[in-house]
C-alpha positions as CSV (number, residue, x, y, z in Angstrom):
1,X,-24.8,-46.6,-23.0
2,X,-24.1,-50.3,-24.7
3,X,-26.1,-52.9,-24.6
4,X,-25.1,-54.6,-21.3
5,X,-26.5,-51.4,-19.7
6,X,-29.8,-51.2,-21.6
7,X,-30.7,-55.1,-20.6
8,X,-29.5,-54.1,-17.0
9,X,-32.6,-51.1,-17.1
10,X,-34.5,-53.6,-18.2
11,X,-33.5,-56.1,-15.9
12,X,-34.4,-53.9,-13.3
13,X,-37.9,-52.9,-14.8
14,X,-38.8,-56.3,-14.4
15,X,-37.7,-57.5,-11.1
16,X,-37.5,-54.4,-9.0
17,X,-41.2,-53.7,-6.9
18,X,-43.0,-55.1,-4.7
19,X,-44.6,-58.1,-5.5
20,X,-47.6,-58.5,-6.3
21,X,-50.2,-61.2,-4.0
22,X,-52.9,-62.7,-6.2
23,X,-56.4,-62.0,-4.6
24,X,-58.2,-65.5,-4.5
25,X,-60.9,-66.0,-6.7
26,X,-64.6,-65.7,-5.6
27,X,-66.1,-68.6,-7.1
28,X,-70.1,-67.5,-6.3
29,X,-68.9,-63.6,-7.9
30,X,-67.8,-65.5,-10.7
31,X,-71.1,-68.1,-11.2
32,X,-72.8,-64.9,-10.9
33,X,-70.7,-62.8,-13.6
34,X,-71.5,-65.8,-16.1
35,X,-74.8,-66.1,-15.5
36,X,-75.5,-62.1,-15.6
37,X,-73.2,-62.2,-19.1
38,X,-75.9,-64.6,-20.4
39,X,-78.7,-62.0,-19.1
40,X,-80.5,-65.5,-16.9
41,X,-82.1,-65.3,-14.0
42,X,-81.4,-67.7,-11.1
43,X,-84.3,-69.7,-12.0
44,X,-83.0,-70.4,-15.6
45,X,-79.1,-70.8,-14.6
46,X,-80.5,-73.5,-11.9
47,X,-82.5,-75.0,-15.4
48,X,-80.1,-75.2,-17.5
49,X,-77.3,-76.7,-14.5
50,X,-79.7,-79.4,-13.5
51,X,-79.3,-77.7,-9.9
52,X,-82.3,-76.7,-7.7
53,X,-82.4,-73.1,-7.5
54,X,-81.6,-72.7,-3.7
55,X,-78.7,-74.7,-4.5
56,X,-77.3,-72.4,-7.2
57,X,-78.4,-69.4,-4.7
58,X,-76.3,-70.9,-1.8
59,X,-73.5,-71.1,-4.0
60,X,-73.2,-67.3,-5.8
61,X,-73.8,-66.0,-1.8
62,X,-70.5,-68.4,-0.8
63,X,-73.4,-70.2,1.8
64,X,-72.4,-73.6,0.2
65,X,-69.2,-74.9,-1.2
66,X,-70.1,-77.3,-4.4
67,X,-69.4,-80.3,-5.5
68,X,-67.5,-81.6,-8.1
69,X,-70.8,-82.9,-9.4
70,X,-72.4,-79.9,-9.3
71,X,-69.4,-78.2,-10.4
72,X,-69.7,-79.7,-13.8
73,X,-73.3,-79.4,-14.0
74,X,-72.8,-75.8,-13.2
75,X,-69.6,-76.0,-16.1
76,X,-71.9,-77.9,-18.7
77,X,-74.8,-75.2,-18.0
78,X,-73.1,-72.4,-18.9
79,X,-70.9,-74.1,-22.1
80,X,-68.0,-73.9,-20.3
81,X,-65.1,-76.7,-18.9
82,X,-64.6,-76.7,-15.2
83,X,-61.1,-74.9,-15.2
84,X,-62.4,-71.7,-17.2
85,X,-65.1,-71.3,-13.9
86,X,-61.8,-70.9,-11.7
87,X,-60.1,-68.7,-14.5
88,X,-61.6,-65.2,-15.4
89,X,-60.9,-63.7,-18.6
90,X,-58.3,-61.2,-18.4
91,X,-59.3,-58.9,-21.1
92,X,-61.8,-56.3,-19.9
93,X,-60.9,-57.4,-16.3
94,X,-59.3,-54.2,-13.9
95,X,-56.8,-54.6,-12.3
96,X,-56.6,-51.6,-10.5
97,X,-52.9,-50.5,-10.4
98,X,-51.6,-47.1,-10.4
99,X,-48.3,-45.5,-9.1
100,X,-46.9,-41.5,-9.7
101,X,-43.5,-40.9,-10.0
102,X,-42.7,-37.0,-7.9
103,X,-40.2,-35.1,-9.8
104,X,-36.8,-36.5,-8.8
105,X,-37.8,-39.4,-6.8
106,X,-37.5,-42.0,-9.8
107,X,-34.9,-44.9,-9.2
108,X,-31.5,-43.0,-11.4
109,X,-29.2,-45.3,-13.2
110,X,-26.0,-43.3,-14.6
111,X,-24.0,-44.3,-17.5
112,X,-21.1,-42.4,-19.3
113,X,-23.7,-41.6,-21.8
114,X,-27.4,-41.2,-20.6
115,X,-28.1,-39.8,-16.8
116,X,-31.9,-42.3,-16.5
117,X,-34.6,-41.5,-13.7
118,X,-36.6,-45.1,-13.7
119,X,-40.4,-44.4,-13.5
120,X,-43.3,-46.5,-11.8
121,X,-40.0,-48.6,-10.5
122,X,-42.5,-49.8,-7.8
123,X,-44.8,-51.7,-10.0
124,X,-43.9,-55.2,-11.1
125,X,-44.8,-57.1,-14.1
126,X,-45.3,-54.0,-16.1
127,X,-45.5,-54.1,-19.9
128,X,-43.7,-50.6,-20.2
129,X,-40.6,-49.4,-19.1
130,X,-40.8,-45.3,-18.5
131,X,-38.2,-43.2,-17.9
132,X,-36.3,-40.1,-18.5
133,X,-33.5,-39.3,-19.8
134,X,-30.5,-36.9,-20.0
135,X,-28.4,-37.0,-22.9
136,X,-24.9,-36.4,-22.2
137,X,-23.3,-37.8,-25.2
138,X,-22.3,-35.2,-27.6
139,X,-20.8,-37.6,-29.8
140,X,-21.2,-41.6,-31.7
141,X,-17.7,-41.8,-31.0
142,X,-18.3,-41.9,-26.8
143,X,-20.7,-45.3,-27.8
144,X,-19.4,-48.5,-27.5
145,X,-21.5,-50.1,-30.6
146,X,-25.5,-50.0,-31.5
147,X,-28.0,-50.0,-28.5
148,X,-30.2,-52.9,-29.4
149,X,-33.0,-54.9,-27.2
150,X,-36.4,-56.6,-27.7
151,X,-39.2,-54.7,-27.8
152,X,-40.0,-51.4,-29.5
153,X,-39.5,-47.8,-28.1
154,X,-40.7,-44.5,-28.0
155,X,-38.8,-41.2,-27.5
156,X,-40.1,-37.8,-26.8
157,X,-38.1,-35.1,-26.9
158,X,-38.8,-33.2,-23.6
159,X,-36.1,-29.8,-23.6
160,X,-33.1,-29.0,-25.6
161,X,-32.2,-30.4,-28.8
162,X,-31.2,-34.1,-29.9
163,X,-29.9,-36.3,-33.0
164,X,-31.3,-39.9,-33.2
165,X,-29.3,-42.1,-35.0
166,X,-30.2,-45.4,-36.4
167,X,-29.0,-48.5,-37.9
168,X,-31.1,-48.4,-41.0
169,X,-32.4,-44.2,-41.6
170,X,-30.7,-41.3,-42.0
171,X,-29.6,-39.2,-38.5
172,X,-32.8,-37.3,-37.4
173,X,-32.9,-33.7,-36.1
174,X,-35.1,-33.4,-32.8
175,X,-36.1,-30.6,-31.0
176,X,-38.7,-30.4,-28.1
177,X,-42.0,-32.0,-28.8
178,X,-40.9,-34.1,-31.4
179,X,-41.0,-37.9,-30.7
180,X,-40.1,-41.4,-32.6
181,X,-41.2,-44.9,-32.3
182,X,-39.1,-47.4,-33.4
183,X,-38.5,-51.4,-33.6
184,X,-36.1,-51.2,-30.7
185,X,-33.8,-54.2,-31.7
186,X,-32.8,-52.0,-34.6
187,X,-29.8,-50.3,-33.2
188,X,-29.9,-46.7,-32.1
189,X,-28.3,-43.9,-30.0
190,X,-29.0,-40.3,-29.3
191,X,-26.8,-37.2,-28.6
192,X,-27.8,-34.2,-27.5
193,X,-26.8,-31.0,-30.1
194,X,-27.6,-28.5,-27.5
195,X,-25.6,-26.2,-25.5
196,X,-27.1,-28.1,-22.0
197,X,-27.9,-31.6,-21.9
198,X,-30.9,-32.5,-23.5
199,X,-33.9,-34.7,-21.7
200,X,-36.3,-36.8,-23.5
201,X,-38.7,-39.8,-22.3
202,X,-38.4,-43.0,-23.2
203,X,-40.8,-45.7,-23.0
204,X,-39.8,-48.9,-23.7
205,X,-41.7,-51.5,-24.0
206,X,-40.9,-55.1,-22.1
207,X,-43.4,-57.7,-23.8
């Protein structure tokens, strides 16, 4: 597998899916989730806003679309700018998104080296790249160069035997079980030592 190939896994990792539809924001939910973070009631939210406390009701239920006057009130209230009420804070927020990969039915990308079965291939915008791996190579001599990408990697030796080899450390005997993470723009290659092809995971990953 050289290079071209790797960024071509990649490649696909990122683009191939279904896309995803952003779910538009619920701007009463999210008045709501600032005011609970602060533990107020309604009464003390409406306070500190300058809003009457129907008002501020109206709007968490969606009975009452605000103004921008109100909207900064509401922004100044809380100790926040108008854009962060339309934004939610991603950290801590769930998104929800799950796939499983069945045995075999991963998306298989052959090379004269490695036989890949892509997994999760039908989630976009993911931050890992999974997938497993048979090692045909049997030999450095059947690679054209280093493997080398962005990113850092992890390799887990799933049945048979392998030898990782990398541009800076001494070869490294594998058998099943073992695993290695690495800074992935290091160059590396694997070959299998065993009789049958070995398989190992890989996770890559693509931020």
């Amino acid at each position: 597998m050289v290079k071209s190939e790797n960024a071509s896994l990649i490649r696909i990792a990122r683009e191939n899916g279904h896309e995803e539809t952003s779910v538009p924001l619920d701007l009463g939910l999210r008045v709501r989730e600032l005011r609970k973070e602060r533990d107020w009631t309604l009464e003390q939210a409406a306070q500190q806003a300058g809003l009457a406390r129907s008002t501020l009701s109206k709007i968490e239920n969606g009975q009452m679309s605000p103004t921008y006057d109100a909207l900064k009130k509401l922004a100044v209230g809380l100790g926040i700018s108008v854009p962060q009420l339309f934004t939610p804070p991603t950290k801590g927020q769930v998104n929800g998104r799950m796939t499983v990969t069945r045995t075999g039915d991963g998306q298989e990308q052959v090379t004269a080296t490695y036989e890949h079965e892509l997994l999760a291939d039908q989630l976009t915008k993911k931050n890992m790249l999974p997938y497993r791996a048979r090692i045909r190579a049997r030999s450095m001599d059947e690679f054209d160069g280093w493997v080398r990408h962005d990113g850092e990697e992890f390799l887990y030796v799933l049945t048979g035997t392998v030898r990782l080899y990398t541009e800076f450390y001494e070869p490294v005997e594998m058998k099943r079980g073992d695993s290695a993470y690495y800074d992935a723009t290091m160059g590396h290659n694997v070959i299998s030592t065993s009789a049958d092809d070995a398989t190992i995971l890989w996770v890559t990953s693509l931020v």
